[in-house]
C-alpha positions in Angstrom: 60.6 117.2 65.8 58.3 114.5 67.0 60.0 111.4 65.2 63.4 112.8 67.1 62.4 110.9 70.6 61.2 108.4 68.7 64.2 107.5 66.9 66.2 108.7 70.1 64.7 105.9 72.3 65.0 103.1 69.2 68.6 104.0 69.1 68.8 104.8 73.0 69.8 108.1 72.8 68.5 108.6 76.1 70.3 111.5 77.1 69.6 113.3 73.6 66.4 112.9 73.9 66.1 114.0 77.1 68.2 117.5 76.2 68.4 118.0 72.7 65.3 120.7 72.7 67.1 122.9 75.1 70.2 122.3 73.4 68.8 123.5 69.9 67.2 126.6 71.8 70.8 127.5 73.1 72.7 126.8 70.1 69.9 129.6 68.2 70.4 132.2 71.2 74.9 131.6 70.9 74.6 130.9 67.4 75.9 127.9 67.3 77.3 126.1 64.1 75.9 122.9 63.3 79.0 121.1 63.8 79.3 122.5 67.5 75.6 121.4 68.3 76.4 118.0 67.1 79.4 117.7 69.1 77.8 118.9 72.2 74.9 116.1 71.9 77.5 113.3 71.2 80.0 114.6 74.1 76.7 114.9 76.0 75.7 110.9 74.9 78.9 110.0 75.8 79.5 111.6 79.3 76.0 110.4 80.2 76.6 106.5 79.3 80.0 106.4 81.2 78.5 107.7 83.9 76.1 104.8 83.6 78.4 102.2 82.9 80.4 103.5 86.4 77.2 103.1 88.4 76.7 99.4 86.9 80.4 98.6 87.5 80.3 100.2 91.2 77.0 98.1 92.3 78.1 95.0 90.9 81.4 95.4 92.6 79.9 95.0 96.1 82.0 97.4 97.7 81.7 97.6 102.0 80.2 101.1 101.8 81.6 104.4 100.0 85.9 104.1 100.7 88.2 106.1 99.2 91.5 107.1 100.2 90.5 110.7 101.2 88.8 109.4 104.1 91.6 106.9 105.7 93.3 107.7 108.8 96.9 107.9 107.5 97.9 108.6 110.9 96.6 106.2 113.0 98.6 103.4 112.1 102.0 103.1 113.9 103.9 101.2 110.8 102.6 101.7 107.1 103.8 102.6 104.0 101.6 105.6 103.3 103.4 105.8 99.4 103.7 102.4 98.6 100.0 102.2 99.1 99.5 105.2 96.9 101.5 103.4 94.1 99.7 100.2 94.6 96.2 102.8 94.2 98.0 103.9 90.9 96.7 100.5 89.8 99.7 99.5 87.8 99.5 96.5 89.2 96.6 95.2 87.2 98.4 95.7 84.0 101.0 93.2 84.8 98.2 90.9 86.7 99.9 91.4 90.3 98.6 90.4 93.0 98.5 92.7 96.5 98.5 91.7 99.6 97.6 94.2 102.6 98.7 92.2 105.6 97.6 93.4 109.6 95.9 92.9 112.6 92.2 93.2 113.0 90.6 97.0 112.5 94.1 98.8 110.9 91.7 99.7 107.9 92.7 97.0 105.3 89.3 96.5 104.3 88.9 100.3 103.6 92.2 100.7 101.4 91.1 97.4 99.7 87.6 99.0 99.1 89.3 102.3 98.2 91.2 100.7 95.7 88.7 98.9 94.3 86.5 101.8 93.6 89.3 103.4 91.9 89.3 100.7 89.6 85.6 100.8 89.0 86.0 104.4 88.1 88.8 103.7 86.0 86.0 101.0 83.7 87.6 98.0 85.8 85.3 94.6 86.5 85.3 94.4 89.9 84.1 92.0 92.8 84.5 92.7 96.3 83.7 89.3 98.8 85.2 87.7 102.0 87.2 84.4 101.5 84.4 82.6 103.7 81.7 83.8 101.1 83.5 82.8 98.3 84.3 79.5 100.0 80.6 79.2 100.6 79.7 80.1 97.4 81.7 77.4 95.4 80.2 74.7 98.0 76.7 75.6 97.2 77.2 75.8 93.6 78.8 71.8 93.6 75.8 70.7 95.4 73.6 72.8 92.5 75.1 71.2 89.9 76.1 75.3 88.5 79.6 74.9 89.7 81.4 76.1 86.6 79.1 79.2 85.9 78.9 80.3 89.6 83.6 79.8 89.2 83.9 82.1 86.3 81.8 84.5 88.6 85.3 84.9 90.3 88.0 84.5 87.4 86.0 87.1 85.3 86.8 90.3 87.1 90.2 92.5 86.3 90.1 92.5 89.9 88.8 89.9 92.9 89.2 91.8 96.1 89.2 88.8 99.1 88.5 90.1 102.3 89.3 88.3 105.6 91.6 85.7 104.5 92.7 83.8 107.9 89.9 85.6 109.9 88.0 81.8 110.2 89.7 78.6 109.8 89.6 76.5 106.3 88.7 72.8 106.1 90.8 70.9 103.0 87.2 71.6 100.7 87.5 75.1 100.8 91.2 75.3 100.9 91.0 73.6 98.0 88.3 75.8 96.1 90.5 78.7 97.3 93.7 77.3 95.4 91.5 76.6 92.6 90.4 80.2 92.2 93.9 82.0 92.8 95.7 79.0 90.1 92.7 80.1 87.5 93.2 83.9 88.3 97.5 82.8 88.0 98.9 85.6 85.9 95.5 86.4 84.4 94.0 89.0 86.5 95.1 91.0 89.8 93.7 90.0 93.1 94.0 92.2 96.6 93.9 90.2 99.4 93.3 91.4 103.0 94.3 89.2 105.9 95.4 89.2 110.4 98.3 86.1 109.2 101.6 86.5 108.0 102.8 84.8 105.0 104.2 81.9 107.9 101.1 81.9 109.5 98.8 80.2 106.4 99.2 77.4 106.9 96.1 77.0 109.6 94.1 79.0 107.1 93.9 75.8 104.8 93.7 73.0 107.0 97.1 73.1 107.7 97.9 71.1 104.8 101.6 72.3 103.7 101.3 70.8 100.2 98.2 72.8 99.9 99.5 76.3 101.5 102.7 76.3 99.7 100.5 76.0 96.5 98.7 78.9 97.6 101.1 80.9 98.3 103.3 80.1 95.2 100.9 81.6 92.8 99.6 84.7 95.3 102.9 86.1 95.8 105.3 85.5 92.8 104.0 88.6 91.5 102.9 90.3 94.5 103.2 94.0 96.3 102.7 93.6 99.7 101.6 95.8 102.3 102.3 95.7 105.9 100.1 97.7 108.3 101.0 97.7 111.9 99.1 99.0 115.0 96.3 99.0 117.4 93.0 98.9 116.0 90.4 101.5 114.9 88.3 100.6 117.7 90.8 101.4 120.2 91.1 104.7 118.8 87.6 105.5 118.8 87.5 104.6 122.3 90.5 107.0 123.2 89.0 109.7 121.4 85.7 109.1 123.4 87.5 109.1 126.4 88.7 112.7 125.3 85.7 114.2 124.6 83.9 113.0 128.1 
């Protein structure tokens, strides 16, 4: 009994280690077969190390807080498509390496389906990086003056999924338009990206230095495959003011 937590930890067993005394004390009092106490330590192993592996893929993702689609408004909005969102959550998307595109006015909760969706796909044993277009642009700049460019690029064409937050919130110069385009043409029918953005697909022009060359680019390898979702509205904020207003 006292090499078993030794050999446990060498072959990181940790959740064996942790229960298999209480689990041989059971399996005497239920009389367990041998073959039912090893399948309850492996089923045990297993359960704990997914649960693991979803808590590493969840912090790396850098989610905005804990979304899920329970906890949007479905009401609030005045013009949505409550089941194409739902299909879009399915995540059959990333199978075919779509792209999605949830397009609205500021505070109609695009960030929080985004969010939602991504943590579906965490849960589901998805890569998965949540960050603001201005971040990324940011990123990339910092890394070409490093010297890291390349290793600090793949940080956004590894995941199954690159959520982009705020596209069209601040305006582009040429630089980051062009970093932009770089990272949608690597991600190209390779891996999914969600994009949230205020600008309609006319309006993107000002979002990367309103260089038409550039934006048609852009917008060539977002939406050729591409489910996009229009939410329309007042925003969240107003809502919360109205309902404040209710209560006094």
């Amino acid at each position: 009994m006292a090499n078993i937590p030794k050999s446990c930890n060498e072959l990181k067993l940790n959740w064996i280690r942790d229960n298999y005394e209480s689990e041989l004390a059971e399996a005497a009092r239920k009389n367990r077969t041998t073959q039912d106490l090893l399948e309850r330590l492996l089923a045990g192993e297993s359960e704990a190390r997914q649960a693991r592996s979803t808590e590493r893929r969840l912090r790396s993702a850098h989610l905005p807080g804990v979304h899920t689609l329970d906890t949007f408004d479905w009401s609030w909005p005045k013009k949505m498509n409550a089941d194409h969102i739902r299909h879009v959550a399915g995540l059959s998307f990333l199978s075919s390496q779509k792209n999605v595109v949830f397009i609205g006015t500021v505070g109609l909760g695009k960030t929080h389906l985004a969010s939602a969706i991504g943590r579906i796909a965490c849960l589901r044993r998805h890569h998965v990086l949540f960050e603001s277009a201005a971040s990324i642009i940011n990123t990339l700049i910092e890394a070409q003056t490093r010297g890291n460019f390349r290793s600090v690029f793949r940080r956004y064409t590894r995941p199954h999924l690159l959520i982009i937050d705020e596209l069209g919130y601040l305006p582009v110069d040429r630089i980051g338009g062009e970093l932009l385009f770089q990272v949608f043409g690597e991600r190209y029918e390779k891996a999914s990206t969600i994009i949230t953005t205020n600008r309609a697909y006319n309006e993107w022009a000002p979002t990367f230095a309103n260089d038409a060359a550039l934006t048609s680019a852009v917008l060539d390898r977002v939406t050729h495959h591409c489910e996009t979702v229009i939410i329309e509205g007042d925003s969240y904020r107003q809502k919360a003011r109205l309902d404040m207003n209710e209560t006094m």
